[in-house]
N, C-alpha and C positions, 0 to 999 in steps of 0.2 A: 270906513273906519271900523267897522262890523265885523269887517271883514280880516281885516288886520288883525284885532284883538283874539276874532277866534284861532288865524293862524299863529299866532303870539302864543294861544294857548295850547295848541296841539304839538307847536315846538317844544315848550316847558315840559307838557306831560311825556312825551318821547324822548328828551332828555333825561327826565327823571326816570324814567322805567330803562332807559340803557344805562342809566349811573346803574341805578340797585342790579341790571342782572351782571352787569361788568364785578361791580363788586361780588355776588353774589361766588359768580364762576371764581373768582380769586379767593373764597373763602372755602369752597372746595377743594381750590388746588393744592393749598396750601398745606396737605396734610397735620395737620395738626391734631387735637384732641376731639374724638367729634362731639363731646359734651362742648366743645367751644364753639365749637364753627354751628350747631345749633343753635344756641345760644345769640350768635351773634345775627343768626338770619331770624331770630324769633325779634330782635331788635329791629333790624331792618326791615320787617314789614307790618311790625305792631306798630311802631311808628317810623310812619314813612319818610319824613323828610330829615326829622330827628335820629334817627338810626342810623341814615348814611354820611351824616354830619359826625356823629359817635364813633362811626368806625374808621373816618379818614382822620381823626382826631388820636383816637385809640386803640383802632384795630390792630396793628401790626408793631413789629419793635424795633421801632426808625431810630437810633441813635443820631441822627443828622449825620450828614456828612463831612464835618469838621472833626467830630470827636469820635467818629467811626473810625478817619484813615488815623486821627491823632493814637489810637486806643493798635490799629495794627503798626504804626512803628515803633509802639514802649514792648512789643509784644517780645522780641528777639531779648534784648538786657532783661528784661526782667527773666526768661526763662535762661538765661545764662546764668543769673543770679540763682536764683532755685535749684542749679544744677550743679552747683557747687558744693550743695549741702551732702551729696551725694560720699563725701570721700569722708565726712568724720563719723569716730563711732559710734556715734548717737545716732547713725542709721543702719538697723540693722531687720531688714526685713523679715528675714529670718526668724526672730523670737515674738513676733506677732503670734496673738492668738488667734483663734478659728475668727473671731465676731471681726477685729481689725483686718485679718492681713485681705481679704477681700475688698471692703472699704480702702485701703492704702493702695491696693494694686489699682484699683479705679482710678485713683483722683492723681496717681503718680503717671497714668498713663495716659488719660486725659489733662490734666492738668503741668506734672512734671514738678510736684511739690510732694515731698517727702513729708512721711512719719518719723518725726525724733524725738528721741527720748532724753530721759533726765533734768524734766520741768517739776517744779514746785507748784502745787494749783492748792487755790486756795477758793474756798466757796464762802463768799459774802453774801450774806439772806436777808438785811432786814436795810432802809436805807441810810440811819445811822452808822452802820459799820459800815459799809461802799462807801460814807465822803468824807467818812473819819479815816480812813484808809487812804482816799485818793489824796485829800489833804495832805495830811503826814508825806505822803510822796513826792508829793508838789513841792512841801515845802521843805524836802532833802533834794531833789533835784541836783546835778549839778550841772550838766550840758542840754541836755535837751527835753520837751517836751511835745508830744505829737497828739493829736484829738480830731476823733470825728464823729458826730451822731447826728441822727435823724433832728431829736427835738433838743434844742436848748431853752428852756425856757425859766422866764428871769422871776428871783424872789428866794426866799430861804436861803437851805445851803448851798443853792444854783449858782448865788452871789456872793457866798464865803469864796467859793471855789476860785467863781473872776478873780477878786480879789488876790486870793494864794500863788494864783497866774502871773497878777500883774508885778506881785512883788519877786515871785522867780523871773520876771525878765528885768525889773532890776536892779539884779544881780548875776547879768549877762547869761544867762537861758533863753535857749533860742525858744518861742516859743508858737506852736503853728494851729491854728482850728477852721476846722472845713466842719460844715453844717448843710447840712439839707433844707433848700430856700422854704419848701414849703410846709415843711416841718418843724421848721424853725421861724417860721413869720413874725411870732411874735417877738423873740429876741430881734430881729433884722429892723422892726420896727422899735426897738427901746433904744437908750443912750450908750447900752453894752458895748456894740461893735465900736463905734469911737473911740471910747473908755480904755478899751483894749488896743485899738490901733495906735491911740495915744501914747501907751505904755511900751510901744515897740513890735505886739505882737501883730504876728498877722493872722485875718481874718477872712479869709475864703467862706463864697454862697458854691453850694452846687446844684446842677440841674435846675437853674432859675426857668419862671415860671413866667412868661407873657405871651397876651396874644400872637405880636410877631413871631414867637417859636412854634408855634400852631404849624404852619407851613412847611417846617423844615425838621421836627424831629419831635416825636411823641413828648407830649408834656406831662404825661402823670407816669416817668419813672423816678422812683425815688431811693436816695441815700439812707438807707435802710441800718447802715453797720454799725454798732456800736465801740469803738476801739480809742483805748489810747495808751501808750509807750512813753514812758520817761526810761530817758536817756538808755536806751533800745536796751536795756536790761530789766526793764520791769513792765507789766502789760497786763490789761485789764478790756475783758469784753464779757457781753452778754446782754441781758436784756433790758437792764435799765437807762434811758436818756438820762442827760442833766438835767434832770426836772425834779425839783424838791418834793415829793405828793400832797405835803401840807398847803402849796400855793399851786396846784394846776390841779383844773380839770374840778371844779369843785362844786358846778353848778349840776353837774353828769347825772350825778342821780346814782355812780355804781361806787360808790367810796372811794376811797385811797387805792393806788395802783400798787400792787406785789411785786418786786424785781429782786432777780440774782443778778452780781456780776461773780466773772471769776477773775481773781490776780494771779498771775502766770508770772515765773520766774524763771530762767532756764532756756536752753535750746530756741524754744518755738517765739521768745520776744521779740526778736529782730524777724522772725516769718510776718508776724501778724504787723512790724514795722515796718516791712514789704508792702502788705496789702495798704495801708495808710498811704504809702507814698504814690501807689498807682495812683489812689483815688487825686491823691493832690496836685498829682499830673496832670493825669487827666480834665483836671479842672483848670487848672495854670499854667502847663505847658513847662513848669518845673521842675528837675528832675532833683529829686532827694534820695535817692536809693540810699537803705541804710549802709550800717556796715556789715557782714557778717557773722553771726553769732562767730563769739569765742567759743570755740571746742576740745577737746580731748579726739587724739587720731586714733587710730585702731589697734594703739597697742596697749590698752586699757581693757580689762574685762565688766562685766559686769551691764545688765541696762533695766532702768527703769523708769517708773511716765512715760508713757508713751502719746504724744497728741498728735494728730492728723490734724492741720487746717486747712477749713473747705472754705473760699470764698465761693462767691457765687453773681452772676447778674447781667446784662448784656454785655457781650464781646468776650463773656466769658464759656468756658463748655455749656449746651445747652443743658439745662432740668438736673448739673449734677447732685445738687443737696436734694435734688426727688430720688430721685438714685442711690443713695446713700442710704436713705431712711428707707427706699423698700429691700435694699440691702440687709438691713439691720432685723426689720420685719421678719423677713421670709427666713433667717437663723435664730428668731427664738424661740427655745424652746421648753422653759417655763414663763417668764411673766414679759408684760411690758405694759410700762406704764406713761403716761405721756402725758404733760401740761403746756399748753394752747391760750390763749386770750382769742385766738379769731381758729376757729375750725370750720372751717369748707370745704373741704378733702378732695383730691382729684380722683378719677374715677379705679385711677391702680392702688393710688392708699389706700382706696376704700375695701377694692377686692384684697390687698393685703389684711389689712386689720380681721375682715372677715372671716378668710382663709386659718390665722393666726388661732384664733378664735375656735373656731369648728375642727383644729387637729389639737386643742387643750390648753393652747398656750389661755393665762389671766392677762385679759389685756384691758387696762382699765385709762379712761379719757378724763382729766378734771380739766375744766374750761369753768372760768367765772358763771358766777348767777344771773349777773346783769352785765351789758356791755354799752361799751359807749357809741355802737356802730346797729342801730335798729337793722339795719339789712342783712347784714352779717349773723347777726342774733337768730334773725327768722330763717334763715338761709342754713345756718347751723344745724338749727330742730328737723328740718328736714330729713335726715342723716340718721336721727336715732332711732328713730323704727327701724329701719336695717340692721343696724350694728348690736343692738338690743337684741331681738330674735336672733342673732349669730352666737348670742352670749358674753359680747363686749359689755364690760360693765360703765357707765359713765355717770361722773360727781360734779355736782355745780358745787361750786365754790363761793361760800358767804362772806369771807371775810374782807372782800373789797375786791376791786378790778384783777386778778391772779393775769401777769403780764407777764411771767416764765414763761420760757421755750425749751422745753428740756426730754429728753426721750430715756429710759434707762431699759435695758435689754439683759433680763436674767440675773439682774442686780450685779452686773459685768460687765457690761459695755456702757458707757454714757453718749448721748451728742449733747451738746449745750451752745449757746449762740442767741439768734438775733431772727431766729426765723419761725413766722407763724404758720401754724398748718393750714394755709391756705393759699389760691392760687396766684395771686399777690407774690407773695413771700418766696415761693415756688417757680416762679416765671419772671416777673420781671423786677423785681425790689433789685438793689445790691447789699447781698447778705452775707452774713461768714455764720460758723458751726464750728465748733472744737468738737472731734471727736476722740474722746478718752482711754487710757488703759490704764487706768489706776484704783486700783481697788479701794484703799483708802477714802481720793476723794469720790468715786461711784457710791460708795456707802453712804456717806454722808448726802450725795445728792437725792440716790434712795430715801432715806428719811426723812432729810425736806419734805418729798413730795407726799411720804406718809403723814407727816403733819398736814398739808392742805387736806388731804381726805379727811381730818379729825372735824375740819372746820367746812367739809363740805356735806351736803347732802348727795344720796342716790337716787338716782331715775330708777323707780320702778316700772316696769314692761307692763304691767298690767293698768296703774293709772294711767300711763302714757297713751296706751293703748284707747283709753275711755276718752279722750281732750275732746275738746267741742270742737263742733263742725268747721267754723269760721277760724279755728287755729290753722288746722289744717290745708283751707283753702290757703292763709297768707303764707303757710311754710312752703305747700306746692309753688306758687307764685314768686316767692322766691329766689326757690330751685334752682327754677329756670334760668336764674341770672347769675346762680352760683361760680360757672365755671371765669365770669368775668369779675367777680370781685377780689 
């Protein structure tokens, strides 16, 4: 029996030691980022059994097999659809400035989704105006209504809104919402979905979340995008969920959460009612493809707005919203300014921002004071002694959780969307970015983000400098996990 148990044991540890170096070799081969693949071998052997467990869970970006081949056969129509946009004259590549027409060329070549112009944007700042807005919308509707976000979660005007839904379906509005299962848990656990399906509408979970999916396709990618389209002429994306800030999140400890959206009118509605209907495919096997924007041909002179929509996520071009913002980066040449809720930077943002920095550009970072994510938080700090001695300026923000995404480039180029500067957001979320040509609304985005500076304070380089021992150790230890959060 002795004898057994100890071969019983030398089998397990031989096991285990060709699991991790089997893994390990796969974590090199994979070229990838090698702040990751560090990362994740510092996992697998600081804890051992727990690390290889982490990374057949997490390591890799297994779409599963169903929604992989589902994802390469919508791949053809939909770039038929995109390709169409090509012959009105609201695409005119040609009158791109320096900051877009690089960004355009990218995402038209990788992607095959045009810059068009002649959109209305409007910037929504405070979350009074976004549902007093969306509202009104809802409740002029007259064909249709489309919705997707990360979090829905129920109480305030989260439930005006059901409400305004339920009465636009009826009065025959078709009406569609896709949620993100695990960011939306708590709605999926209230009376909502019924409520609604009752009413006619339908209610799509995506990327549900159970052990059986463990096996067959990464479980922590998530529906990231914020978007919704009434009746494919009006549209609204950016950073804020359905989430009232007066009923969520209130035990946190970081105040009320900060969000813009933008309402988009124009050209780019039915784009960004594109990206909605992948996702709902994707999840349903449903095909909604809108209809077309209405356009003007090219015997019209004149263009203006210009938006670039970047979606982003798996089965999508890889890293292209990292691409874009080191784009953006490495062409500016007085300021940039940039608001984050989670900053964990990947190691090329970071050489950009530097870079930016050390040839003169003012390049200033406001991220909240407090977050609702302790890892993230520490993980962040780590970052600013770098950036700091390069001459990046960075401002914590007091006035409650600052949940923008937003980049402004020489008070000229805008991105704005659904994406945090981190490797999350960057790698594996599904996210979208508008990236802008409109001086007007850039101006106004500008100022926004000069009002959070009123309400933030600045890191000094030299207190910073002084922090006590034990900070430092938990921001190194951090670090080290930075490139997997």
């Amino acid at each position: 029996m002795e004898k057994v148990v100890h071969l019983l044991t030398l089998a397990g540890i031989s096991l285990y030691w060709l699991t991790t170096a089997a893994i390990t070799i796969r974590i090199i081969t994979k070229r990838r980022a090698i702040g990751v693949s560090l990362a994740w071998m510092m996992v697998i052997f600081v804890v051992p059994l727990g690390g290889v467990i982490a990374y057949l869970m997490f390591g890799e970006l297994n779409l599963g097999r169903q929604r992989a081949s589902r994802a390469r056969e919508m791949f053809q129509p939909y770039s038929d659809w995109f390709h169409r946009l090509h012959k009105w004259r609201q695409y005119q590549p040609g009158s791109l400035s320096r900051y877009s027409e690089a960004i355009t060329s990218l995402c038209e070549h990788r992607m095959g989704i045009p810059a068009l112009a002649d959109n209305k944007l409007e910037l929504l700042d405070t979350t009074d105006a976004i549902f007093s807005s969306l509202k009104k919308d809802i409740n002029q509707a007259s064909t249709s209504i489309d919705m997707e976000f990360y979090i829905w979660h129920p109480g305030g005007q989260a439930d005006e809104t059901a409400t305004a839904l339920i009465e636009a379906a009826g009065r025959g509005v078709k009406v569609r919402i896709l949620l993100d299962t695990a960011g939306s848990r708590t709605f999926f656990k209230s009376h909502w979905p019924q409520t609604l399906r009752d009413a006619g509408i339908k209610v799509a979970a995506a990327l549900p979340v159970s052990p059986f999916r463990i096996l067959f396709q990464r479980i922590d990618l998530r529906l990231h995008r914020k978007i919704v389209v009434i009746d494919n002429t009006i549209a609204y994306t950016g950073s804020m969920n359905l989430v009232d800030p007066a009923f969520f999140k209130q035990d946190a400890g970081v105040g009320q959460w900060i969000d813009v959206m933008v309402r988009l009118t124009g050209a780019n509605a039915p784009v960004l009612a594109s990206i909605q209907a992948w996702d709902w495919e994707a999840e349903t096997s449903e095909r909604q493809l809108p209809p077309p924007p209405v356009l003007d041909a090219h015997t019209q002179v004149g263009i203006k707005d210009l938006v670039q929509v970047i979606p982003s996520g798996p089965g999508m071009p890889e890293a292209i919203i990292q691409q874009v913002l080191l784009q953006s980066i490495y062409q500016a040449r007085r300021s940039i300014t940039i608001t984050t809720p989670y900053f964990v930077p990947s190691e090329s943002l970071m050489l950009a921002m530097i870079s930016a920095a050390q040839r003169g550009v003012d390049v200033r970072i406001i991220i909240p004071d407090k977050n609702d994510s302790l890892m993230v938080e520490w993980a962040s700090r780590s970052f600013f002694g770098e950036l700091l001695r390069a001459g990046v300026k960075i401002f914590r923000f007091r006035g409650g959780l600052l949940h923008t995404k937003s980049v402004v480039i020489d008070d000229r180029h805008a991105l704005i969307g659904t994406v945090n500067l981190d490797m999350r957001s960057l790698w594996l979320n599904f996210e979208v970015t508008l990236a802008v040509e409109d001086s007007e609304f850039t101006a106004n985005l500008a100022q926004l983000q000069r009002d959070y500076q009123e309400h933030a304070v600045q890191i000094d380089a030299d207190s910073w400098n002084s922090r006590r021992l034990h900070k430092r150790f938990a921001e190194q230890f951090f670090y080290w996990f930075s490139p997997l959060l």
